[in-house]
N, C-alpha and C positions, 0 to 999 in steps of 0.2 A: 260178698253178695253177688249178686247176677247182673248186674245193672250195663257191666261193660258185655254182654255174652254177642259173640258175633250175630247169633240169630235177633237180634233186638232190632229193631229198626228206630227211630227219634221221637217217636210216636210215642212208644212202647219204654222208652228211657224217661221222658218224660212221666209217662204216667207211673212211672216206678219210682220217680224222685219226688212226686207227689205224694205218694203212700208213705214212703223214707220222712218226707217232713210231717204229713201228718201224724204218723207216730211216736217221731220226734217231738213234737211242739206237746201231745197226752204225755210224755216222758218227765217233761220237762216240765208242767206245770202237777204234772202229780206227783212230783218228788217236790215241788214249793211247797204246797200244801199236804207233805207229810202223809200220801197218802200211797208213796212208792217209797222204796227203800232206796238211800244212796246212792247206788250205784250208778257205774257210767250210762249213759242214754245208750250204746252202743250193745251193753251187757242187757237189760231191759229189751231192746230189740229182738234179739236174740232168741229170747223166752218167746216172742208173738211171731216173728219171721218164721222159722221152719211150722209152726203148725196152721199158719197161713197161706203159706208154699205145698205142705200137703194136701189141705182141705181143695186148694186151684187146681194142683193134678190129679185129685182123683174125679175130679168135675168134668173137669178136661178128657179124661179115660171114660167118662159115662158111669163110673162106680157110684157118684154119688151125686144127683140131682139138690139144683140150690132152691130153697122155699125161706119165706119170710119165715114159717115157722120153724126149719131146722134153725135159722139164724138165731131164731128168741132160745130155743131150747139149748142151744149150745154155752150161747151168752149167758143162760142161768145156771149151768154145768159149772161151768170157770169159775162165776162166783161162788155158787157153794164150794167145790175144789177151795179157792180162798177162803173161805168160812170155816171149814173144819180144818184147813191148817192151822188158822187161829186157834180156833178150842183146842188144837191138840196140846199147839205153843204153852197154851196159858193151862192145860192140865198139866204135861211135864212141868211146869214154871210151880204150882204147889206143891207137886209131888216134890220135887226138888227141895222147896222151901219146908214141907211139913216131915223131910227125912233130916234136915240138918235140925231141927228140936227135938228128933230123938236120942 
């Protein structure tokens, strides 16, 4: 991650170790309650960091102005994205199960 980048100044480190634990801490208590998958908090990151990192530079470039409501619209994106990877799961999962009884 970026957090050592010479252009950072303490400021700037700080408020990046704050994002890192908040992240952390959603990682972490969504995998107790079964509602993240296993994996390391590190891997989890991972998936939110870079498209967190793109949405701040293109901000930063003026391509894409921040509103309460791109933020609702985006946040209800993700979840369906999650949604229908569900339903995909659990249709491959019959299809699977209704091909071994034939």
């Amino acid at each position: 991650m970026h957090e050592d980048g010479y252009y950072l100044d303490e400021h700037s480190k700080a408020i990046f170790g704050d994002l890192l634990k908040f992240i952390l801490d959603i990682a972490k208590s969504g995998k107790e309650e079964k509602l993240l998958r296993p994996l390391p908090s590190m891997a989890l990151i991972c998936t939110v960091y870079g498209p967190l990192k793109m949405f701040a530079k293109m901000m930063e470039e003026g391509e894409l102005l921040y509103s309460l409501e791109l933020e609702e619209e985006l946040a209800d994106s993700f979840w369906n994205a999650i949604r229908l990877q569900r339903l995909a799961r659990s249709a491959s999962s019959l299809n699977r199960n209704n091909c071994n009884q034939c």
